[in-house]
C-alpha positions as CSV (number, residue, x, y, z in Angstrom):
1,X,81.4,34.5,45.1
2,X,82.5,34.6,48.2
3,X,82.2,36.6,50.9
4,X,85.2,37.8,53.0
5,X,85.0,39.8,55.9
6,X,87.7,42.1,57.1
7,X,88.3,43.4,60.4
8,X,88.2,46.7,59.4
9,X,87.8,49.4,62.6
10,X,84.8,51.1,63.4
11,X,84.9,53.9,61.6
12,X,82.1,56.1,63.5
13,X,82.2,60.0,65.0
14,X,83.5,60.9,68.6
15,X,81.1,59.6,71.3
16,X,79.3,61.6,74.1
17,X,81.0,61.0,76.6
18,X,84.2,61.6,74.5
19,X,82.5,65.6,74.2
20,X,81.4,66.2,77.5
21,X,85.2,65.2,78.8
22,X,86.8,67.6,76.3
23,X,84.4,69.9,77.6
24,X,84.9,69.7,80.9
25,X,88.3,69.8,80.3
26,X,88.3,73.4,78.1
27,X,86.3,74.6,80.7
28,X,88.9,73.7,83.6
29,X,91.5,75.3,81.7
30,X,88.8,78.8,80.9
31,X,88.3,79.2,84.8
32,X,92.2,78.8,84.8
33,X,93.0,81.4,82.5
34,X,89.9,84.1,84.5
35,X,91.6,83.1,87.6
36,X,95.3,84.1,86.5
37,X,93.6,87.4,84.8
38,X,92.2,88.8,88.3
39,X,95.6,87.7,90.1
40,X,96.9,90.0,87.4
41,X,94.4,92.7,87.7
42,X,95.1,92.7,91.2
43,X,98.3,92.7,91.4
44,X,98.3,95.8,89.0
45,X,96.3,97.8,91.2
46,X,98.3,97.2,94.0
47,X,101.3,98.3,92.3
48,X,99.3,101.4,90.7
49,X,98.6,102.9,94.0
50,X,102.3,101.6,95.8
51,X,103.0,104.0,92.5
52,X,100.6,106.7,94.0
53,X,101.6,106.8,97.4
54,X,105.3,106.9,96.3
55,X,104.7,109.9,94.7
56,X,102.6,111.7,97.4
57,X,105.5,111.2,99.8
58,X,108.0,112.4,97.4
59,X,105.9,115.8,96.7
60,X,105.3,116.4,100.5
61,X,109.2,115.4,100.7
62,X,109.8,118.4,98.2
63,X,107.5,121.0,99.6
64,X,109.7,120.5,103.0
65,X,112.9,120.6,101.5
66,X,111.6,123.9,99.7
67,X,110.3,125.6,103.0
68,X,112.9,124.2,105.7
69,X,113.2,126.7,107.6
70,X,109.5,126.6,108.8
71,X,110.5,122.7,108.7
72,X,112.6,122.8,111.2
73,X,110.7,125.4,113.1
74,X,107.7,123.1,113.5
75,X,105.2,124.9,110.9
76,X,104.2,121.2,109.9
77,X,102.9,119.4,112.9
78,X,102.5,115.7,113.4
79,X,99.5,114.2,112.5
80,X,97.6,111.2,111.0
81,X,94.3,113.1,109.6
82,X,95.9,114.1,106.0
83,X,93.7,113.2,103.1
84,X,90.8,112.9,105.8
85,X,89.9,116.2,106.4
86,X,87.0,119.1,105.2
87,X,87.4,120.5,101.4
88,X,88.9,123.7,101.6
89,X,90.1,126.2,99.3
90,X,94.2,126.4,99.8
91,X,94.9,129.6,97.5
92,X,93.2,131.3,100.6
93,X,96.4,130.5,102.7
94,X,99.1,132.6,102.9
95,X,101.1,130.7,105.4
96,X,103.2,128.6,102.9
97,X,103.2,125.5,105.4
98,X,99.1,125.4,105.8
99,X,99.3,125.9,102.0
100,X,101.6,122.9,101.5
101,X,99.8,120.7,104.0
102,X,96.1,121.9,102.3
103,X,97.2,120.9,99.0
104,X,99.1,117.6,100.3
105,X,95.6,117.0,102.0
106,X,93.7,117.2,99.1
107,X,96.3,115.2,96.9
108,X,96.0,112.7,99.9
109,X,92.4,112.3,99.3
110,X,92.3,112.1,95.7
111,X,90.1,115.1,94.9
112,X,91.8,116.0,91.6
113,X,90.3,113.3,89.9
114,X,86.1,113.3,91.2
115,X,83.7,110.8,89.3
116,X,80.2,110.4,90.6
117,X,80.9,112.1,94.1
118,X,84.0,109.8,94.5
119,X,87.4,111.1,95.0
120,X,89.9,108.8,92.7
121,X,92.9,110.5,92.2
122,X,94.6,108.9,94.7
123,X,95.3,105.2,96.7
124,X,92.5,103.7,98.2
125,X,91.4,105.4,101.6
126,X,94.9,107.1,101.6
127,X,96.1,108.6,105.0
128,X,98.8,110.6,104.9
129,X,100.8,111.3,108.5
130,X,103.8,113.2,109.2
131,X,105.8,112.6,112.3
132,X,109.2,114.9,113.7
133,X,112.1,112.6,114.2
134,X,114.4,113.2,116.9
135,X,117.5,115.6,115.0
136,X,120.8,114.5,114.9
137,X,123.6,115.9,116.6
138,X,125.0,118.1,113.5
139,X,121.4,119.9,113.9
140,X,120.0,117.8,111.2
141,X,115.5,118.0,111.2
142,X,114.7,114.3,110.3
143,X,110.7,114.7,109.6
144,X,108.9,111.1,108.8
145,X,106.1,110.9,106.1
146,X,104.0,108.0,105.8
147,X,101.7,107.3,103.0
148,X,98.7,104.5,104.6
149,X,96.3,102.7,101.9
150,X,93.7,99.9,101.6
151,X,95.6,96.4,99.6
152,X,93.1,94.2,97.9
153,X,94.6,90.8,99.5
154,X,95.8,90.4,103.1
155,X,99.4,90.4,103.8
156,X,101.1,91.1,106.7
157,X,100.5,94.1,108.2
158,X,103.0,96.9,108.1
159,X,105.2,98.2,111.1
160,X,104.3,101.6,110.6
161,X,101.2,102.9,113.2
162,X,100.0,105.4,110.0
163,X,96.3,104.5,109.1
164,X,96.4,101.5,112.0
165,X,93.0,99.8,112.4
166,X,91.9,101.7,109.1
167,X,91.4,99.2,106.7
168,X,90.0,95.9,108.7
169,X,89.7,94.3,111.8
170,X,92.6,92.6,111.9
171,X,94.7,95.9,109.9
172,X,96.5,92.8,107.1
173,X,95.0,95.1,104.0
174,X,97.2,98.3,105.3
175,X,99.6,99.0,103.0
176,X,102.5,101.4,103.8
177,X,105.1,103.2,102.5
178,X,107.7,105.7,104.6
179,X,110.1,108.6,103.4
180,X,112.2,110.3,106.0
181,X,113.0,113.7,104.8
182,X,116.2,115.1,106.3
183,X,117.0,119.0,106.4
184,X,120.4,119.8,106.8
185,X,121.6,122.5,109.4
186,X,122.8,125.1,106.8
187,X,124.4,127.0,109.8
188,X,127.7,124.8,110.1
């Protein structure tokens, strides 16, 4: 008999360094995948509390258009301390303007939602300020609120002075947002 060889191809398993590339490869593409979930996470939050502030300006909007005339007679002074200031009990007031800014104060500072000592009800180190804008001509009050949080990335920081130097040295984690409430002169 004879014998006749074939070429036939080596027929063996994956080698080692054919596993530790797929490997290090899979793992690449994991840390890819964890890196895209906190971007996400992130960018969730941020849009969570944009979300918060938006609706804190709206309900101090609201509580001015329901008590203008104290508005416009200067019953809610500027100031940059909302959400920052002692605990107090604000069915005490009777004054509805120290009411509205007592209750703006504590939904400012989150204290509707407490867990382990922390206030989270609302942005992160929230500032609320309220600034009187020059009227117009037709006796229009313009009155400026400002909502000021912490971001979790730096950005650029906002043109608003609310909550300035608050939230880092150099103030890019300052987020902002701005409602200018105008009262109409109902005397025309």
């Amino acid at each position: 008999m004879m014998n006749t060889r074939r070429n036939l191809p080596a027929t063996g398993g994956f080698t080692l360094i054919e596993v530790l590339v797929t490997m290090v490869i899979i793992a690449i593409g994991i840390m890819g995948l964890a890196g895209l979930q906190m971007s996400s996470l992130n960018s969730q939050l941020e849009s969570y509390q944009r979300a918060q502030a938006l609706l804190l300006v709206e309900d101090m909007s609201n509580r001015l258009r329901a008590n203008a005339a104290e508005a416009r007679a200067g019953s809610y002074p500027e100031g940059s301390a909302y959400g920052l200031g002692p605990d107090v009990d604000c069915t005490t007031l009777t004054v509805t303007a120290q009411r509205d800014l007592c209750e703006w104060n504590d939904a400012v500072a989150g204290v509707s939602v407490v867990e382990g000592g922390n206030n989270l009800g609302s942005a992160m180190g929230a500032r609320g300020c309220i600034e009187n804008i020059a009227g117009t001509a037709d006796g229009e009050t313009i009155i400026r609120l400002t909502l000021a949080w912490q971001g979790m990335s730096p950005t650029v920081s906002p043109l608003s002075n609310c909550g300035l130097n608050a939230f880092g040295d150099n103030d890019s984690f300052r987020r902002t947002v701005t409602l200018d409430t105008v009262l109409a002169n109902m005397a025309i």
